[in-house]
Biotite code that builds the C-alpha atoms (Angstrom):
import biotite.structure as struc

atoms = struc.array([
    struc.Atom([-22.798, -6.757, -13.128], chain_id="A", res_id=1, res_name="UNK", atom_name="CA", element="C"),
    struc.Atom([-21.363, -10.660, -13.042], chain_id="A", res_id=2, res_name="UNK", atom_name="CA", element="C"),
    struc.Atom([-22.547, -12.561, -10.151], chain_id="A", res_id=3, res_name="UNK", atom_name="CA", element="C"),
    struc.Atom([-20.796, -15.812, -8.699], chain_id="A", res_id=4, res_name="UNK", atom_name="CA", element="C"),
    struc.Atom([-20.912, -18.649, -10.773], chain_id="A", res_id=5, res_name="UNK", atom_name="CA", element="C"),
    struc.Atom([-21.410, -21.901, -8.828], chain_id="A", res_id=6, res_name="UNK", atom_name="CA", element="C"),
    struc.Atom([-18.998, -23.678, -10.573], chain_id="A", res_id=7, res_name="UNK", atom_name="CA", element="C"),
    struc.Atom([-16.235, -20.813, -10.709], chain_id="A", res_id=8, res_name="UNK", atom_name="CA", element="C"),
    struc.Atom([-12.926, -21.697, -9.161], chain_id="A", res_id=9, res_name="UNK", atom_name="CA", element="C"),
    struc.Atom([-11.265, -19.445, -6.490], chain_id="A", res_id=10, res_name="UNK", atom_name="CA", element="C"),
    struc.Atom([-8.789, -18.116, -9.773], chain_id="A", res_id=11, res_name="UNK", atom_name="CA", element="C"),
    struc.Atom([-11.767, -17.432, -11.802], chain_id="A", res_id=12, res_name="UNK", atom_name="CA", element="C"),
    struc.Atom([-13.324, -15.440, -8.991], chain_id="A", res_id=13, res_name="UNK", atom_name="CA", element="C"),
    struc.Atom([-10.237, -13.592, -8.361], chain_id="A", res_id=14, res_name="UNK", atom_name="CA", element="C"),
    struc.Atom([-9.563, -12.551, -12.106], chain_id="A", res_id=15, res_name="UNK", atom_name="CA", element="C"),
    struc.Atom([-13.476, -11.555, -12.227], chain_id="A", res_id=16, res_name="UNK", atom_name="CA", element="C"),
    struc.Atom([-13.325, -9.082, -8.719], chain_id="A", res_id=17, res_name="UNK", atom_name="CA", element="C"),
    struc.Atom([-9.427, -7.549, -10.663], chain_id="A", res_id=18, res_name="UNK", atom_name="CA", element="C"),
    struc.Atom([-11.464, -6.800, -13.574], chain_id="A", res_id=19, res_name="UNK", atom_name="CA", element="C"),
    struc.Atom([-14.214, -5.250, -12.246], chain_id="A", res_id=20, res_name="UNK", atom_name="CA", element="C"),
    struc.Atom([-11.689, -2.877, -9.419], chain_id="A", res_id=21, res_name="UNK", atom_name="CA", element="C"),
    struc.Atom([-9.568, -2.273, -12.709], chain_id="A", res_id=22, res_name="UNK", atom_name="CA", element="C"),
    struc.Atom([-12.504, -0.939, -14.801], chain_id="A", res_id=23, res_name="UNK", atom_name="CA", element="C"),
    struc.Atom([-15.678, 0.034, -12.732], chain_id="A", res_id=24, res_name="UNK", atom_name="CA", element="C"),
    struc.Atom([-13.671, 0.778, -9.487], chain_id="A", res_id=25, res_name="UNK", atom_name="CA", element="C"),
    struc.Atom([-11.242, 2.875, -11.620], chain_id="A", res_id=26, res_name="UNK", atom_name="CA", element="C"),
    struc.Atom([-13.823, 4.717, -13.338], chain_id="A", res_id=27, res_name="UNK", atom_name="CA", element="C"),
    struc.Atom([-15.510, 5.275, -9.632], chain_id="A", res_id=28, res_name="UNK", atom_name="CA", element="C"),
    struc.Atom([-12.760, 6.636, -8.194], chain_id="A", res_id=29, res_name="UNK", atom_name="CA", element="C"),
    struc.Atom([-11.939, 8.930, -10.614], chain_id="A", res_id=30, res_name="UNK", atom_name="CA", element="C"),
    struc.Atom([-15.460, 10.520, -11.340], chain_id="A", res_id=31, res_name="UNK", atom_name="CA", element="C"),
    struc.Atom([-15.263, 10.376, -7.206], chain_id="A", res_id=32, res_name="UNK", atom_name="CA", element="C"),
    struc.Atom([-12.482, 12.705, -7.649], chain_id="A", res_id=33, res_name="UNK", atom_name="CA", element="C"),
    struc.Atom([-13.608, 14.378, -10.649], chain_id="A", res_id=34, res_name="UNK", atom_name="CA", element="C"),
    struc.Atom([-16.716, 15.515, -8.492], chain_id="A", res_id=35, res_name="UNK", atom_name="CA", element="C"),
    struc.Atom([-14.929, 16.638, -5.576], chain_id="A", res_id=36, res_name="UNK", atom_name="CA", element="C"),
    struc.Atom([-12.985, 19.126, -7.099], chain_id="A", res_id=37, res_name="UNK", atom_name="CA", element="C"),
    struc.Atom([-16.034, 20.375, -9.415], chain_id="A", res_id=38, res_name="UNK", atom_name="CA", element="C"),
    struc.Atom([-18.057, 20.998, -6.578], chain_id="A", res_id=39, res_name="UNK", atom_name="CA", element="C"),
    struc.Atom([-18.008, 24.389, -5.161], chain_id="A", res_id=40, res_name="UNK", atom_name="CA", element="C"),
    struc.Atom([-19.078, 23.296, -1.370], chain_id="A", res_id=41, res_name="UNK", atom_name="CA", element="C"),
    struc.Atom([-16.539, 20.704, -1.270], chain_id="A", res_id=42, res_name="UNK", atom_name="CA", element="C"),
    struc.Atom([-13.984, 21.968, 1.258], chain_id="A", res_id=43, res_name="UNK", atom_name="CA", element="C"),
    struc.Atom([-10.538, 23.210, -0.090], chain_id="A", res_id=44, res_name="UNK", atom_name="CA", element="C"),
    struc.Atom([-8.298, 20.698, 1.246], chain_id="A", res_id=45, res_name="UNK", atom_name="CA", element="C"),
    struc.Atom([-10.435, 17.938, -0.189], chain_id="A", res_id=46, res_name="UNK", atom_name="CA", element="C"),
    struc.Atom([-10.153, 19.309, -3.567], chain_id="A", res_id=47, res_name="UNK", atom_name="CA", element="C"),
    struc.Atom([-6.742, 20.029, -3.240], chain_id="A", res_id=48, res_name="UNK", atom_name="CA", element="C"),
    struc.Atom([-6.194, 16.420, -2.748], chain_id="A", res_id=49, res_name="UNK", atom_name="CA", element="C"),
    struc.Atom([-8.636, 15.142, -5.383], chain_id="A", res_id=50, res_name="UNK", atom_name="CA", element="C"),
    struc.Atom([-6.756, 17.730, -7.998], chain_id="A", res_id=51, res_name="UNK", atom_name="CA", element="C"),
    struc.Atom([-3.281, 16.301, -6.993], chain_id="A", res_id=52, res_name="UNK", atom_name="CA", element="C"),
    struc.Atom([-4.398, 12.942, -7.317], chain_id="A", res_id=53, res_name="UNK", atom_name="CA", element="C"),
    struc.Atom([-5.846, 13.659, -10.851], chain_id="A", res_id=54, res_name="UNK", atom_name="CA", element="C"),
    struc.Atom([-2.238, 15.730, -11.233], chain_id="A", res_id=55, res_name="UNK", atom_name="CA", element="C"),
    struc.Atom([-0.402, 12.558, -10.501], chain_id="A", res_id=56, res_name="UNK", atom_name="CA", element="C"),
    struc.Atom([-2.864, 10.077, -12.712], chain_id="A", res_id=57, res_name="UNK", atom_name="CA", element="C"),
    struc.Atom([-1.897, 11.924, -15.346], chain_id="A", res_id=58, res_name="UNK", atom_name="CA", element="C"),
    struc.Atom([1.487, 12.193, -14.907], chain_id="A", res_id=59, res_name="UNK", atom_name="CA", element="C"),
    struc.Atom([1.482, 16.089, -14.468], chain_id="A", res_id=60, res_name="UNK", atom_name="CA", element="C"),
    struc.Atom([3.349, 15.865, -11.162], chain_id="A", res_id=61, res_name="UNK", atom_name="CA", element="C"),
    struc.Atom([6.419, 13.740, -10.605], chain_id="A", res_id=62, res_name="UNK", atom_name="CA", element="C"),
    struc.Atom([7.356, 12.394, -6.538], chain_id="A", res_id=63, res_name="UNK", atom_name="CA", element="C"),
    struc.Atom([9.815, 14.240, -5.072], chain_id="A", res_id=64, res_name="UNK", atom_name="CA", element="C"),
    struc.Atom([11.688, 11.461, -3.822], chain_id="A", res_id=65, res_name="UNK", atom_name="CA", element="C"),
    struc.Atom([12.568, 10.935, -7.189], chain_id="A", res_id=66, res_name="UNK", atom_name="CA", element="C"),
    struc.Atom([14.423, 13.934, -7.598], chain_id="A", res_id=67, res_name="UNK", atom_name="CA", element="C"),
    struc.Atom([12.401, 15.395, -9.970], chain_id="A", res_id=68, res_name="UNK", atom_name="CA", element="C"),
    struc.Atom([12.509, 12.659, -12.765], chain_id="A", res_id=69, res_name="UNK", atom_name="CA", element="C"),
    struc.Atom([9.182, 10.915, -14.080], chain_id="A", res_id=70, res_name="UNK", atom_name="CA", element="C"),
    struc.Atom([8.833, 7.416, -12.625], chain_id="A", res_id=71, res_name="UNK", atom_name="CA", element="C"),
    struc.Atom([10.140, 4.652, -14.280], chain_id="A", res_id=72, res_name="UNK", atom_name="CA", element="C"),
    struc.Atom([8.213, 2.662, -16.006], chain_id="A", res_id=73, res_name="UNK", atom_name="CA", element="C"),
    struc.Atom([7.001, -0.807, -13.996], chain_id="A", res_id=74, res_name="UNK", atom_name="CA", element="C"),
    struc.Atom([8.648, -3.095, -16.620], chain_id="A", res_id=75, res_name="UNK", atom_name="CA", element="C"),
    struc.Atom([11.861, -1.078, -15.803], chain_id="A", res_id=76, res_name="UNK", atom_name="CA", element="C"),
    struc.Atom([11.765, -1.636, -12.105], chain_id="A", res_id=77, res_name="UNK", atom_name="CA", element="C"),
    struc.Atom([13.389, -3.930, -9.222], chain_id="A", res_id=78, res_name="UNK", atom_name="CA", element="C"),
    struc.Atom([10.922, -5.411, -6.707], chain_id="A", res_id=79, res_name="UNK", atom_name="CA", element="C"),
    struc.Atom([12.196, -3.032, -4.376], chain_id="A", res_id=80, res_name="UNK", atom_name="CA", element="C"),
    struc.Atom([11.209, -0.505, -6.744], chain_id="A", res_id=81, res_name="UNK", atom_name="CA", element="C"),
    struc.Atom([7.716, -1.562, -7.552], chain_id="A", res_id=82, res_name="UNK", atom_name="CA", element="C"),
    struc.Atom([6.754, -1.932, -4.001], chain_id="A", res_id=83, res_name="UNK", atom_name="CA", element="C"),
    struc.Atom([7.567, 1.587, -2.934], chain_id="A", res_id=84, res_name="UNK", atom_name="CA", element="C"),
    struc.Atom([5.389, 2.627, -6.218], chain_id="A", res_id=85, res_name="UNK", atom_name="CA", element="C"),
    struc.Atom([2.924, 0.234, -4.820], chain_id="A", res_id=86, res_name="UNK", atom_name="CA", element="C"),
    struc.Atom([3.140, 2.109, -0.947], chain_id="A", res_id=87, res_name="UNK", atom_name="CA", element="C"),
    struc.Atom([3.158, 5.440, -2.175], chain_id="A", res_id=88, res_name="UNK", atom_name="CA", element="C"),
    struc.Atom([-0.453, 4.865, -4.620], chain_id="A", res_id=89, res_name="UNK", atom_name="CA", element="C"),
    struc.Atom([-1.974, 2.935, -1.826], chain_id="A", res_id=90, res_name="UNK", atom_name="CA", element="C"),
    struc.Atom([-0.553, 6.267, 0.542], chain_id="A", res_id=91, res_name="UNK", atom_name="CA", element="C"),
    struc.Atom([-2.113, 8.697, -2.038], chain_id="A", res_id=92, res_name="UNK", atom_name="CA", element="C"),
    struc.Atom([-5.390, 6.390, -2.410], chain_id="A", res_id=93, res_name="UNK", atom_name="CA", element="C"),
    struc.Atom([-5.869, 5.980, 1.185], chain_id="A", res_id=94, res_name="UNK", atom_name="CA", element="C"),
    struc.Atom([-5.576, 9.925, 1.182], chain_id="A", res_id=95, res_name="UNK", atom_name="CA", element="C"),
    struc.Atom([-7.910, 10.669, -1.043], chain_id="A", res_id=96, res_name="UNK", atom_name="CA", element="C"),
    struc.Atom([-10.375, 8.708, 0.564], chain_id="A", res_id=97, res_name="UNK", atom_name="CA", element="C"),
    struc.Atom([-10.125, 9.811, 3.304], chain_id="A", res_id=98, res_name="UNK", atom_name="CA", element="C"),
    struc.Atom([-10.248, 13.563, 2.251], chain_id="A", res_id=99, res_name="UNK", atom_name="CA", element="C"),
    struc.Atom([-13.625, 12.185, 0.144], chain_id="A", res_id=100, res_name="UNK", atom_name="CA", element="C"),
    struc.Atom([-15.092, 10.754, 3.421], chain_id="A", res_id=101, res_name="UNK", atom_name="CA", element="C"),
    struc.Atom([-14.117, 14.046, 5.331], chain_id="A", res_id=102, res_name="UNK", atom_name="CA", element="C"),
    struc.Atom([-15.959, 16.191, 2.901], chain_id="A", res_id=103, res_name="UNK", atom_name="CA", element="C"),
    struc.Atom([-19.064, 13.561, 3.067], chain_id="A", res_id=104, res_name="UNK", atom_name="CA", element="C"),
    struc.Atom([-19.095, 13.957, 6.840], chain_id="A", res_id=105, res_name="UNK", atom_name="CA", element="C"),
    struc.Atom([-18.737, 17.942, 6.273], chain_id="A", res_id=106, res_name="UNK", atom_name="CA", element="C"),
    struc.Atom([-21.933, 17.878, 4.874], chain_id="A", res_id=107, res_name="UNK", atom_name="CA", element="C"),
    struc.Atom([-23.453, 15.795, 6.685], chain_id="A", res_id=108, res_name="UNK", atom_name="CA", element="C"),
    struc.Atom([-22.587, 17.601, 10.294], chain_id="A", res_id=109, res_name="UNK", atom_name="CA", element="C"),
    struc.Atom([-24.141, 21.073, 8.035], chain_id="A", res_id=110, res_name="UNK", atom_name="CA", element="C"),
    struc.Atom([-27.452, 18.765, 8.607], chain_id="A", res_id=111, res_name="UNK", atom_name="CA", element="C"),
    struc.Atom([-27.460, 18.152, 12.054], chain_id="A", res_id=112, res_name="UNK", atom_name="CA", element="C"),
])
């Protein structure tokens, strides 16, 4: 893991925390998801998020609102565009976190 470098500008330590969400928080969140779904006391609706989330990484299942097409590629997109592809991941993200976190307290509560 990279640690602050005193003399590292504001950029530098921007571009250091992207790379790091972009490959170890990437990987995290899918093996989080990954998990869920492979483990048999995770509660149903959490996996069925986790598996539609995986669906929709890989491009298995296409948004509705787009009438059935595949998305458009970002390079092919207007701002307009690439925002609501932006709101609808962080939708879906905050989602599956939150169907993570209810499974985590599921477990926990078993405990109490």
């Amino acid at each position: 893991m990279s640690t602050k470098n005193e003399n590292e500008t504001p950029e530098q330590l921007f571009e250091r925390v992207d790379r790091r969400l972009r490959t170890e928080g990437l990987e995290a969140a899918v093996n989080g998801l990954i998990r869920v779904c492979k483990d048999e006391k995770s509660p149903p609706p959490a996996v069925a998020t986790a598996g539609v989330a995986l669906l929709r990484a890989n491009g298995v299942l296409v948004d509705k609102s787009s009438g059935g097409k595949k998305d458009k590629d970002p390079s092919e997109m207007t701002g307009d565009e690439l925002q609501a592809a932006i709101d609808r991941l962080k939708h879906a993200a905050r989602e599956a976190v939150e169907s993570v976190q209810d499974a985590a307290d599921d477990r926990a509560s078993a405990f109490d």
